[in-house]
SEDO-949048 format. One record per residue (C-alpha): x, y, z. Coordinates in Angstrom, 1 decimal, decimal comma. Layout:
! residues N
TIVEX        X        Y        Z
TIVEX        X        Y        Z
...
! end
This chain:
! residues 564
TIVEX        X        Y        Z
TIVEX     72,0     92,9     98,0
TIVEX     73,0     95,9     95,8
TIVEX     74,7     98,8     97,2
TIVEX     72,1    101,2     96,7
TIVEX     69,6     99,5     99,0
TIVEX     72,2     98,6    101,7
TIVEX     71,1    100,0    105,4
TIVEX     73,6    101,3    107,8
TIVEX     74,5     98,1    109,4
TIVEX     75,2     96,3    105,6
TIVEX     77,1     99,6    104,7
TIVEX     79,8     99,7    108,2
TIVEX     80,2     95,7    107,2
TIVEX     81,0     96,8    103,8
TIVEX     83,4     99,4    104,9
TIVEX     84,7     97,0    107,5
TIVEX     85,5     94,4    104,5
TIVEX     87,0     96,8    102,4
TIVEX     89,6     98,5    104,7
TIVEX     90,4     94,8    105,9
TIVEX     91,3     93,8    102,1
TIVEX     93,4     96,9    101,8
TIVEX     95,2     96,0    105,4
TIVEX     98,2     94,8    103,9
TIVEX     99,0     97,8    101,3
TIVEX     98,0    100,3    104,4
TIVEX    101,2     98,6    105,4
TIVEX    103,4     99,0    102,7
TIVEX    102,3    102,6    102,2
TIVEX    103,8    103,7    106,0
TIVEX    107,1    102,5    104,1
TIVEX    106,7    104,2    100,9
TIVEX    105,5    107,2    103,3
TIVEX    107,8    107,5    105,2
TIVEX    110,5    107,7    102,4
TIVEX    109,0    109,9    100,0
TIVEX    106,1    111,4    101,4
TIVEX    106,9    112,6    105,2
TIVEX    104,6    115,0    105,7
TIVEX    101,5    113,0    105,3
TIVEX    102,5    109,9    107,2
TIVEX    101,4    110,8    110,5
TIVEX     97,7    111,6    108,8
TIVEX     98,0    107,7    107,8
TIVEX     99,2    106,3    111,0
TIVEX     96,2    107,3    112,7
TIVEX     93,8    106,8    110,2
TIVEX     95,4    102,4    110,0
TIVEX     94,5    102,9    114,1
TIVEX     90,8    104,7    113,7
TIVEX     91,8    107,3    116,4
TIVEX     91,1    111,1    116,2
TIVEX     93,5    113,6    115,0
TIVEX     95,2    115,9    117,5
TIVEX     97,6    118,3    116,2
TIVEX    100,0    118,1    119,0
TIVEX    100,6    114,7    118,6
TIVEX    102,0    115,5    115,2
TIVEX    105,0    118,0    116,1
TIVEX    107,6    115,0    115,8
TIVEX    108,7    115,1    112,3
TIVEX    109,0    111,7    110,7
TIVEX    111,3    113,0    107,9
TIVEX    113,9    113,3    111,0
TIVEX    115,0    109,6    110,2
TIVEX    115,8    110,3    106,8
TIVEX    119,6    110,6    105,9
TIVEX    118,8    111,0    102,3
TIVEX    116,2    113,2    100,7
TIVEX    116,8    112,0     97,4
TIVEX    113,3    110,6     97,0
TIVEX    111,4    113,0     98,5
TIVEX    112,9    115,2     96,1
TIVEX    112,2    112,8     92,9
TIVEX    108,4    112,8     94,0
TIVEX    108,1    116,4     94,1
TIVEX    110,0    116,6     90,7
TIVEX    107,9    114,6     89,2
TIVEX    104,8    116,0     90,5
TIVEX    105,6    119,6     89,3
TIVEX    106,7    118,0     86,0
TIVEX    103,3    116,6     85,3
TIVEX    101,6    119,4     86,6
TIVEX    104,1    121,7     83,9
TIVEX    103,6    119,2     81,2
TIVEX     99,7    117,9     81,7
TIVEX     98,0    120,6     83,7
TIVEX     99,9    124,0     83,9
TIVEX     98,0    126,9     85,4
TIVEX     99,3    129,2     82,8
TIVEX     97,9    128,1     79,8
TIVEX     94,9    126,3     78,4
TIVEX     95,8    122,4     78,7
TIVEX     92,6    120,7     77,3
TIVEX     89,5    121,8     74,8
TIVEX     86,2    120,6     75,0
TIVEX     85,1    118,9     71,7
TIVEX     81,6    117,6     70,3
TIVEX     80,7    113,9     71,2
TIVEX     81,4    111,9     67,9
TIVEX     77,7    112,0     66,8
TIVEX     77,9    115,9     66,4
TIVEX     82,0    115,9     65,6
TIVEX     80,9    118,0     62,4
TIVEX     78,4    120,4     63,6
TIVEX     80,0    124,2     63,9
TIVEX     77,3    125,5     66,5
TIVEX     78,2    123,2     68,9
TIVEX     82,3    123,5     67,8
TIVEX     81,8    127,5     68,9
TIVEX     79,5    126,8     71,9
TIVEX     82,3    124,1     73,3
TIVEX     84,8    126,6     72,6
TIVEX     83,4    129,3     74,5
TIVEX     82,7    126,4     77,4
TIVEX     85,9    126,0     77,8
TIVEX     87,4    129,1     78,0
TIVEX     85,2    129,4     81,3
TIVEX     86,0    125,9     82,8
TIVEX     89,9    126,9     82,6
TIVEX     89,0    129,9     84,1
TIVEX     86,9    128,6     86,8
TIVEX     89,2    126,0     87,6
TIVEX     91,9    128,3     87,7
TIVEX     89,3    130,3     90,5
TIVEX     88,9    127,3     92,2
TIVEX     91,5    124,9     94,4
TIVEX     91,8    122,5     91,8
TIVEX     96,0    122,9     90,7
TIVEX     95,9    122,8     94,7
TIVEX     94,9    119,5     94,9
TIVEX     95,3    117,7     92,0
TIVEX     99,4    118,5     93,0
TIVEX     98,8    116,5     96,3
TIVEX     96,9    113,7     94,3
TIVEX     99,9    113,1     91,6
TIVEX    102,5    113,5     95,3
TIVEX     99,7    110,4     96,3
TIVEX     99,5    108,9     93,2
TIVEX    103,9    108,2     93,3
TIVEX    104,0    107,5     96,7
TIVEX    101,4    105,6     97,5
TIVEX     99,9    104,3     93,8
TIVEX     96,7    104,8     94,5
TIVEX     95,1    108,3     95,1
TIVEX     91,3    109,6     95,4
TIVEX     90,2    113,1     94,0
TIVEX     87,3    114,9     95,3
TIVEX     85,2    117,0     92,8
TIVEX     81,7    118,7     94,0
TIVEX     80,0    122,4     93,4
TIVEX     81,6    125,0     95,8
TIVEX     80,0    126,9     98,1
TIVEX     78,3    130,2     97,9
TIVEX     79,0    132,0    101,4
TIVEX     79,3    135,9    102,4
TIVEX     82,9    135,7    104,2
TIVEX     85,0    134,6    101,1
TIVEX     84,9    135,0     97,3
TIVEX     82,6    132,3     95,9
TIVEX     83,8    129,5     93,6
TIVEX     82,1    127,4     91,2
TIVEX     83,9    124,2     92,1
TIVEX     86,0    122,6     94,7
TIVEX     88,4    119,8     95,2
TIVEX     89,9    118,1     98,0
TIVEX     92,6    115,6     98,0
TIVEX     91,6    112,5    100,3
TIVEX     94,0    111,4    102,5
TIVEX     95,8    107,5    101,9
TIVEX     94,7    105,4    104,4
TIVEX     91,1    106,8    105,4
TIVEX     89,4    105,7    102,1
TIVEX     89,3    101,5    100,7
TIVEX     88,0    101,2     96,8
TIVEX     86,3     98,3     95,2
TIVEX     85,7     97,6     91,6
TIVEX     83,0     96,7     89,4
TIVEX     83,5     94,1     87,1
TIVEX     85,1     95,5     84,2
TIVEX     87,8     97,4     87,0
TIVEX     86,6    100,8     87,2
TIVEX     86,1    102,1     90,1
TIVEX     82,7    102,7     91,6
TIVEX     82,6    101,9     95,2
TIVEX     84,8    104,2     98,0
TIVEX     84,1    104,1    101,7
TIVEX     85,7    107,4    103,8
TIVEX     86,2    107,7    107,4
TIVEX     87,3    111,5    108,1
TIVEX     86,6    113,3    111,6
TIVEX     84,8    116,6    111,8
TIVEX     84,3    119,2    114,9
TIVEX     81,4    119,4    116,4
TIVEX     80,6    122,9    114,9
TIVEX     81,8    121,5    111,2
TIVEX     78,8    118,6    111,3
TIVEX     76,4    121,6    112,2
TIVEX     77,8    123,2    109,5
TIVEX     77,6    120,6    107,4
TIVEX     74,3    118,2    108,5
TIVEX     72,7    120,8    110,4
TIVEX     71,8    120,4    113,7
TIVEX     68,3    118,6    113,9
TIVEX     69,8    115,4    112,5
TIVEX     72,6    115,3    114,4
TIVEX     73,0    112,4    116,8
TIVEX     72,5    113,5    120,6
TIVEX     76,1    113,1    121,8
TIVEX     77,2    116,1    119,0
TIVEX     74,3    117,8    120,2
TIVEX     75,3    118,1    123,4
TIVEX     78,6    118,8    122,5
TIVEX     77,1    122,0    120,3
TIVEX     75,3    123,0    123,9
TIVEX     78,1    122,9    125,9
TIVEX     80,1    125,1    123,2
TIVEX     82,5    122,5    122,9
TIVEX     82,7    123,2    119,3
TIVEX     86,1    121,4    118,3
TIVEX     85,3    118,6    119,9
TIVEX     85,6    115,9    116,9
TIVEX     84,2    112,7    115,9
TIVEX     84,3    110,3    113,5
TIVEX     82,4    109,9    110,6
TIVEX     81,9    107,7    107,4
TIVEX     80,9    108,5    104,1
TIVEX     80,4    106,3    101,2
TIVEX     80,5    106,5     97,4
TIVEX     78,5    103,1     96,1
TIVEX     76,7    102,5     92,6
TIVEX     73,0    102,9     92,2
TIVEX     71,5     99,9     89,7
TIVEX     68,4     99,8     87,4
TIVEX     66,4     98,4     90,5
TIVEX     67,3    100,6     93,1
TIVEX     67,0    103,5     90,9
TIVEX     63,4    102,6     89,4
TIVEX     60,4    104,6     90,6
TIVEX     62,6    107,3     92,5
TIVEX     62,8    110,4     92,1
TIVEX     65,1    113,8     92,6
TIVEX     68,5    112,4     94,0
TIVEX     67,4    109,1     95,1
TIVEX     67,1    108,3     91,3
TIVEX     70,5    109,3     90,3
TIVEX     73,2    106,6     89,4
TIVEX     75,7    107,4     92,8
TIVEX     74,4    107,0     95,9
TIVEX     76,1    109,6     98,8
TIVEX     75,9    108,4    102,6
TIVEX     77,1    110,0    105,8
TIVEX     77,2    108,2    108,5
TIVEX     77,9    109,3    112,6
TIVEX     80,6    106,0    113,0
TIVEX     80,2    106,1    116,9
TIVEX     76,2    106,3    116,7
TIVEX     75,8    104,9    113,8
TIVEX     73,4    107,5    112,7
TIVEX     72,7    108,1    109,2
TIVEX     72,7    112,0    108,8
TIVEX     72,3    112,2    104,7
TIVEX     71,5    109,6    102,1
TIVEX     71,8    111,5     98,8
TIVEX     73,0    111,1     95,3
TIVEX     75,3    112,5     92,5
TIVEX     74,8    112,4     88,8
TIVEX     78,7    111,5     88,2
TIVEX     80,9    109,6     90,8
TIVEX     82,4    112,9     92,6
TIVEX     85,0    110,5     94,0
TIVEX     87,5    110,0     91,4
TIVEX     89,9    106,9     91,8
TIVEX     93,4    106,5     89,7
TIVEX     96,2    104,0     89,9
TIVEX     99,7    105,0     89,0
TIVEX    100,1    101,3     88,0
TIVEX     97,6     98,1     88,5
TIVEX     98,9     96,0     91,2
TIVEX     97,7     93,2     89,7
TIVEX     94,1     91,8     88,4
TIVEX     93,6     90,8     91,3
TIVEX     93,8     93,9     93,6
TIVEX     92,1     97,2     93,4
TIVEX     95,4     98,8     94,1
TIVEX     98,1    100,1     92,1
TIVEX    101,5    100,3     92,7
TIVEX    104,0    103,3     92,2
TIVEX    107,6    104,4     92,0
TIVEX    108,2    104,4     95,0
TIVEX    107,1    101,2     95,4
TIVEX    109,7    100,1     92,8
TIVEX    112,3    102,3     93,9
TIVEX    112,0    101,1     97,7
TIVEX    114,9     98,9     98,2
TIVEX    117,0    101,6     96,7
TIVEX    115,7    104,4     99,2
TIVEX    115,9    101,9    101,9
TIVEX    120,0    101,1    100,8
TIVEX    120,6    104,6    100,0
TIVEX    119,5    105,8    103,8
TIVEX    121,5    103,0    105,0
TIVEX    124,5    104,2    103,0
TIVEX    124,4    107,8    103,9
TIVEX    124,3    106,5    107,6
TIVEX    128,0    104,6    107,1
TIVEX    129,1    108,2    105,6
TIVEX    128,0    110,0    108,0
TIVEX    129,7    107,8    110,4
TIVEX    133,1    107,5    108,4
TIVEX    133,3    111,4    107,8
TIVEX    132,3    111,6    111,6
TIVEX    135,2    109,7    112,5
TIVEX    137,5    111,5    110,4
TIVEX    136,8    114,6    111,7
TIVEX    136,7    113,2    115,1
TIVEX    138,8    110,3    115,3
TIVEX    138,4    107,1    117,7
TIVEX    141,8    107,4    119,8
TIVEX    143,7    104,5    121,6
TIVEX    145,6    104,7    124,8
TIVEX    148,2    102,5    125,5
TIVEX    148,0     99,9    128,6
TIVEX    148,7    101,7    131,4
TIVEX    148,0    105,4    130,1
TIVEX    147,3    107,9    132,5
TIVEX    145,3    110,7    132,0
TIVEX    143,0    112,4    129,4
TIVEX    143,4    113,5    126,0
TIVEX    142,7    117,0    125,1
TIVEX    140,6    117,1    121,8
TIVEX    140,2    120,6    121,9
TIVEX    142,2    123,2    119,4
TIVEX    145,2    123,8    121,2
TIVEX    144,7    121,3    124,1
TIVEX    147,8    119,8    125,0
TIVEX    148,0    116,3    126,2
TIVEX    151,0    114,5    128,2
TIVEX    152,3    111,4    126,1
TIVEX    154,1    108,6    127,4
TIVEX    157,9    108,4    127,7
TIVEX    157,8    106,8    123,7
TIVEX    156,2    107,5    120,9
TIVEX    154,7    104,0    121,2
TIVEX    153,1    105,1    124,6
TIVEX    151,3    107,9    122,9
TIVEX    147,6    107,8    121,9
TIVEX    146,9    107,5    118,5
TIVEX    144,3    107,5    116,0
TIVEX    142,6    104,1    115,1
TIVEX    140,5    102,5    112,4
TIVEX    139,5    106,1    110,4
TIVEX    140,4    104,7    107,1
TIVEX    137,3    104,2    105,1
TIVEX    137,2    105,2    101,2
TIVEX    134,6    107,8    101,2
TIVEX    135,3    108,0     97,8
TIVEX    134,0    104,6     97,0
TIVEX    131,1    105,3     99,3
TIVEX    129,8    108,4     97,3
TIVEX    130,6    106,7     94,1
TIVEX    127,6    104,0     94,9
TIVEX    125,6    106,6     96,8
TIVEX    125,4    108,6     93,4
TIVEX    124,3    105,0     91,8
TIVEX    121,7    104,4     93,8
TIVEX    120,3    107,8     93,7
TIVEX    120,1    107,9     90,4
TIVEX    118,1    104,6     90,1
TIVEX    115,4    106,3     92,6
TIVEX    115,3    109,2     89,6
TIVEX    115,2    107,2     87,0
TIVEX    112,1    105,2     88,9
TIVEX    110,2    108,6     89,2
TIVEX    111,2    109,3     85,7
TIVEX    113,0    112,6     86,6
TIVEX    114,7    112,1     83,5
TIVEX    111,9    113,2     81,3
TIVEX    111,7    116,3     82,3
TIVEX    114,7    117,5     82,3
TIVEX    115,8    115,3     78,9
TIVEX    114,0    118,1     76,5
TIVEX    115,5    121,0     78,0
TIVEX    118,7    119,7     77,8
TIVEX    119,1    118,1     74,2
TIVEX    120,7    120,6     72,1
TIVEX    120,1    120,8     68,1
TIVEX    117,3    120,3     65,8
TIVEX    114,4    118,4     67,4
TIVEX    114,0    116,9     64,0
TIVEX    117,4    115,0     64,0
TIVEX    116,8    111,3     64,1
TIVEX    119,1    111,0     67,3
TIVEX    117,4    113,5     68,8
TIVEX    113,8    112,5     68,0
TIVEX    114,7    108,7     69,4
TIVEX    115,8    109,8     72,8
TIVEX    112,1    111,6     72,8
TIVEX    110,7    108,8     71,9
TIVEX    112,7    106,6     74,5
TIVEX    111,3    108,8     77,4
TIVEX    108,1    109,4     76,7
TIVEX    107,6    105,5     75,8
TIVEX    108,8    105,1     79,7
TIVEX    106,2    107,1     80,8
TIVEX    103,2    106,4     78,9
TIVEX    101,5    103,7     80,5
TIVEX    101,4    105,8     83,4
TIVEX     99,9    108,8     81,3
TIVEX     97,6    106,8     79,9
TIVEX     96,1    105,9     83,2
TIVEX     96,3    109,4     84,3
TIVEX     94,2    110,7     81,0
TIVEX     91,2    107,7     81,6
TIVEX     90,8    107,5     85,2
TIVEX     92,0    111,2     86,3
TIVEX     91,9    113,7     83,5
TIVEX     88,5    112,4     81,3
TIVEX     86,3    111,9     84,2
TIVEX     87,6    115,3     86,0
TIVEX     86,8    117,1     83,3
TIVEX     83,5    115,4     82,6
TIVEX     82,3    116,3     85,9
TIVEX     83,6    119,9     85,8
TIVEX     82,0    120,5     82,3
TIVEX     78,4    118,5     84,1
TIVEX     78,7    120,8     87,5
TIVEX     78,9    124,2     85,6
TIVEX     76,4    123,6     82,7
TIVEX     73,8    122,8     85,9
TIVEX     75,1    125,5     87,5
TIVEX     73,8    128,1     84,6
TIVEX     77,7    129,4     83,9
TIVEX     77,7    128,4     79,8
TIVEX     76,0    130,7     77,8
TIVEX     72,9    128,8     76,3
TIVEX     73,5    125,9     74,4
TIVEX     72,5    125,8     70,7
TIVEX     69,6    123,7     69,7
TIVEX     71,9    120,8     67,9
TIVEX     73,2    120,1     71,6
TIVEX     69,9    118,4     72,2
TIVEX     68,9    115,5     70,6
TIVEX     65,6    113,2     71,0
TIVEX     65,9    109,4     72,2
TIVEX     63,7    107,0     71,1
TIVEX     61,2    107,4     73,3
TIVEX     60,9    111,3     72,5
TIVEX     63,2    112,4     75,5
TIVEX     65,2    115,1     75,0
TIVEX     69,4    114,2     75,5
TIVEX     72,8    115,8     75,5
TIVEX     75,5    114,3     74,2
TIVEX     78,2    115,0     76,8
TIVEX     81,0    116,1     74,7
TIVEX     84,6    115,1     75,0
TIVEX     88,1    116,7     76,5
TIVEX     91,4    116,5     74,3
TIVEX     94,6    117,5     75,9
TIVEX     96,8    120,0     74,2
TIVEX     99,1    120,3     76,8
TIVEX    103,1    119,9     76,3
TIVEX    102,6    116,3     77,1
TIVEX    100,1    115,5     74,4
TIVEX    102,0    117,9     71,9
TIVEX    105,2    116,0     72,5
TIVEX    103,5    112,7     71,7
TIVEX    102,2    113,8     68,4
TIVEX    105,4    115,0     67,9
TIVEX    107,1    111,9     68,5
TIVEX    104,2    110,1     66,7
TIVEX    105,0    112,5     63,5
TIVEX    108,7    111,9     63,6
TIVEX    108,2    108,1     63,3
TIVEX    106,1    108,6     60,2
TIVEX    108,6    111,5     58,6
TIVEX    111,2    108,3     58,8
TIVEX    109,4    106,1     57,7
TIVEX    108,4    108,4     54,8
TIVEX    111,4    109,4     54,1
TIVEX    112,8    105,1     53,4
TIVEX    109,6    105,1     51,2
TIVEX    110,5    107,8     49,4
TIVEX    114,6    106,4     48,9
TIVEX    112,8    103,1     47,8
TIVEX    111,1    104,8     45,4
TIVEX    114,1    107,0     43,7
TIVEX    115,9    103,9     43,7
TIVEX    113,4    102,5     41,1
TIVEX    110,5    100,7     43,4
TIVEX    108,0    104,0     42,8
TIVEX    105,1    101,0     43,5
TIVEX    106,3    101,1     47,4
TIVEX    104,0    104,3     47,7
TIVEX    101,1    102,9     46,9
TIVEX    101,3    100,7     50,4
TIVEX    100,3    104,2     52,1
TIVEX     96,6    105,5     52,6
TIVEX     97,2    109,5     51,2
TIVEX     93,4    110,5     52,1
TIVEX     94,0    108,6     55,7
TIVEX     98,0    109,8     56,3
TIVEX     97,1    113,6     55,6
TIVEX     93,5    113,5     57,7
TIVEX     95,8    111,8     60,6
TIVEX     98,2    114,5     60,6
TIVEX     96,1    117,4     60,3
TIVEX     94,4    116,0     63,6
TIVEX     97,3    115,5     65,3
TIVEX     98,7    118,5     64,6
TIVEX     95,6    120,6     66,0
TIVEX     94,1    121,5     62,7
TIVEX     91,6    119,3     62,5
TIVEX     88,7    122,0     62,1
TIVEX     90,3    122,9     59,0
TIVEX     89,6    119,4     57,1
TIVEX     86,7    119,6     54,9
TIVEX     84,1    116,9     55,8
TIVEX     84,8    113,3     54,1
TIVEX     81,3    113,7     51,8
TIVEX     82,5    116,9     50,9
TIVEX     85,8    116,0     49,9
TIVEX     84,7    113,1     47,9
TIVEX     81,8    115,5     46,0
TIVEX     84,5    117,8     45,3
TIVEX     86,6    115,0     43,7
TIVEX     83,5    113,8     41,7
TIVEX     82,7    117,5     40,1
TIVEX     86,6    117,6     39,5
TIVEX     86,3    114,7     37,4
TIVEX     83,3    115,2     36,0
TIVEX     84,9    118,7     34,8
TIVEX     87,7    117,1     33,5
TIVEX     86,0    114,4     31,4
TIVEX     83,9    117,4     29,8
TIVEX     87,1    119,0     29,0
TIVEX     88,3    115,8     27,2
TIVEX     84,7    115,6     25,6
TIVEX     85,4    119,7     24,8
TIVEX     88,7    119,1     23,6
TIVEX     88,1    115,5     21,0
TIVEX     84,8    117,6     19,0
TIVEX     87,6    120,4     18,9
TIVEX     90,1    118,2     17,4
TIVEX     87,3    115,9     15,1
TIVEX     85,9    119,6     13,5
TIVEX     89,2    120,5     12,1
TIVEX     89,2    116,9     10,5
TIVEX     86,5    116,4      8,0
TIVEX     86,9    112,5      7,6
TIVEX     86,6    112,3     11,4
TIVEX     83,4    114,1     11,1
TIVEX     81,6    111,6      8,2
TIVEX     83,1    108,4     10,7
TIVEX     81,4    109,8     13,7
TIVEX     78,0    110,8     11,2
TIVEX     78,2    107,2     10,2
TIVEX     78,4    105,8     13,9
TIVEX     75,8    107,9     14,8
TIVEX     73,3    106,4     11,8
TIVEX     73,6    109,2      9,3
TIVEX     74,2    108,8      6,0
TIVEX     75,2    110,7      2,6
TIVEX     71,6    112,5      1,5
! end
């Protein structure tokens, strides 16, 4: 049975099979929690045991049994690097473009533009850089992390936003995949109060047990609840209408009752799935750098626990008392102790000569592995390199850190960035806050129905910059052999390269793509050029033939003249 017709009892099964399958990574993400991610990992504990949350039973930190913060540190380091490099506040990090069937029409090029000068600024309104910072703290730790995007609320108490975002918690959600590995299936359990799922349900279709909480004003009295994100097909779609016809299907469900208390739908999956790394093929799941980095954090706790204890015992030694010795040594400053008759019956220190040193030395080792996992490196490699960016040396290193990191990116940008965007762009056009859109926005299908071609977000963030900078640096040296080949007396070398393709690519890349002239315009231009020049030639040959009169009877003759 399809998703979108399962009933309640179908969808708890499914939810049920779905957290089972994710059991064992629930498992290793306490560990990676509890090394890099502290904070959160009481929120997962009691999520793996389906209880409630209670504040008070979270005032024991779990980052007390950490020796060494050197990987909590690396996540948030390369969290805020991302956020600097792919999604600063500050600055306008994306631009919406036309969909490639309208890629050269200017009324939609100015609309778009306009369009996205409001999304930044709404998003900038909304809690978006908020959450998206606990999603890429997720994503590291963790390696798998969901993203909530929906329409904010309009209420009287608090300024109104046009969008809002929450972060969902590791360990209360399970995904599934469809068959090409997106994914499009995401079952929740979360917990509300009592007054909350008023709030939120309203009362009449609340179950009677909330109800009677709500009566007896026991309003933070919480439950548990599920909610699930599931595909709509064809079928279940066909001969609905309003939100039962959309493509995701929304359901709440009361867990203990098992009450459904909405069955809705979305027009884009507002639950948005990314993977640091795929596990494998075979899992859902990805895996992070924490993950990789885990037997390091684990050695360098361990390690930092022998130096604590060495420098402990150096500080305060271990003593040893002869056979026989009477009495108590004074450790205090200025205590004064009674030795034995010989120096032999004195006490004495014993065993405080470990090599801190050597210690230290591996610590330092180690914790530089756990940066190097979280790619720390990166982001502090540009600041740091000193001379002309263009240098060979200099571009190479570039290249070498960006190439570590861009299988990562590249996940980020498809299953993050592009469908986050996509949704915001959807959520504000419905919500009336783009100026109208022109009339080449909407085109007819071929059953008369009117479409829009949803148009598509480029990054031009320092990320995406750096890329096409590294991207241009490998052609400048590769231009620049051709170009030696060619001095040196192989000038044919050149005509391996595409000019019209090479010039077109790096205008693109460089952001100046709206200055290229379309490709039929280009190559009419070329034609009238020619044709120009072969009329000069034509111009310049009767030119040259009248001052010649024997050039003048030869072409009479060719023509079928003759002497009269």
């Amino acid at each position: 049975q399809s998703c979108g017709s399962m009933n309640v009892q179908q969808l708890i099964a499914l939810n049920d099979r779905l957290r089972a399958n994710a059991s064992g990574m629930q498992k290793l993400w306490r560990q990676t929690g509890a090394m890099c991610l502290t904070r959160k990992l009481s929120s997962l504990i009691t999520a793996s045991s389906s209880s409630t949350t209670n504040d008070s039973n979270q005032t024991t930190a779990p980052d007390i049994k950490l020796l060494n913060s050197v990987a909590v540190e690396a996540n948030q380091t390369r969290a805020a690097g991302l956020m600097s490099w792919v999604m600063p506040f500050e600055g306008r990090w994306f631009q919406y473009e036309p969909a490639p069937q309208q890629k050269d029409n200017e009324a939609m090029k100015e609309w778009l533009n306009v369009c996205t000068d409001i999304a930044v600024n709404e998003l900038r309104r909304s809690n978006f850089y908020t959450a998206i910072h606990e999603v890429l703290l997720d994503r590291s730790t963790y390696g798998t992390a969901v993203l909530w995007v929906s329409k904010g609320k309009d209420v009287s108490w608090r300024p109104s936003v046009s969008l809002n975002f929450r972060a969902w918690d590791a360990g209360r959600y399970a995904i599934g995949e469809d068959d090409e590995g997106f994914v499009d299936t995401i079952p929740r359990e979360f917990e509300l109060s009592a007054a909350q799922a008023e709030e939120m349900f309203g009362r009449e279709v609340l179950p009677p047990v909330v109800k009677s909480e709500l009566a007896a004003n026991r309003l933070d009295t919480r439950e548990r609840y599920l909610h699930f994100i599931l595909p709509r097909n064809d079928a279940d779609r066909q001969g609905k209408e309003g939100q039962a016809a959309m493509p995701i299907r929304s359901v709440y469900i009361h867990a203990p009752s098992k009450t459904i208390l909405r069955d809705s739908g979305f027009e884009e999956i507002p639950a948005i799935a990314t993977r640091h790394l795929r596990w494998s093929e075979a899992s859902a799941y990805g895996s992070s750098p924490a993950m990789q980095a885990l037997a390091e954090i684990r050695g360098v706790n361990y390690l930092e626990l022998l130096m604590s204890t060495l420098a402990e015992t150096q500080v305060n030694p271990r003593l040893i008392l002869p056979q026989g010795y009477e009495g108590t040594p004074d450790l205090r400053a200025g205590g004064i102790t009674f030795g034995g008759m010989t120096r032999d019956t004195w006490p004495q220190e014993w065993m405080t000569q470990g090599r801190i040193d050597f210690g230290m030395q591996f610590i330092e080792r180690k914790e530089q592995a756990i940066k190097n996992a979280f790619h720390n490196k990166m982001f502090d490699a540009f600041g740091q390199l000193k001379g002309d960016p263009n240098i060979p040396h200099i571009m190479e290193l570039k290249a070498e850190q960006l190439g570590r990191i861009s299988p990562s990116f590249t996940l980020l940008t498809t299953e993050v960035i592009n469908p986050v965007l996509a949704r915001v762009f959807m959520i504000l056009l419905r919500a009336g806050k783009f100026p109208q859109a022109p009339s080449e926005a909407f085109v007819a299908d071929s059953l008369g129905q009117s479409g829009f071609f949803l148009p598509s977000a480029v990054q031009t963030n320092r990320m995406s910059q750096e890329m096409q900078q590294a991207k241009q640096g490998r052609f400048a040296q590769v231009f620049q052999a051709f170009a030696g080949m060619a001095q040196a007396g192989r000038p044919e070398v050149m005509d391996n390269l595409d000019a019209d393709k090479t010039g077109r690519n790096l205008m693109n890349e460089a952001g100046l793509g709206e200055l290229l002239v379309p490709i039929d315009a280009r190559d009419s231009l070329r034609q009238q050029r020619a044709a120009a020049m072969q009329a000069q030639q034509q111009q310049a040959m009767l030119l040259e033939a009248a001052k010649n009169p024997e050039l003048v009877k030869q072409a009479a003759g060719a023509l079928g003249g003759g002497e009269q």
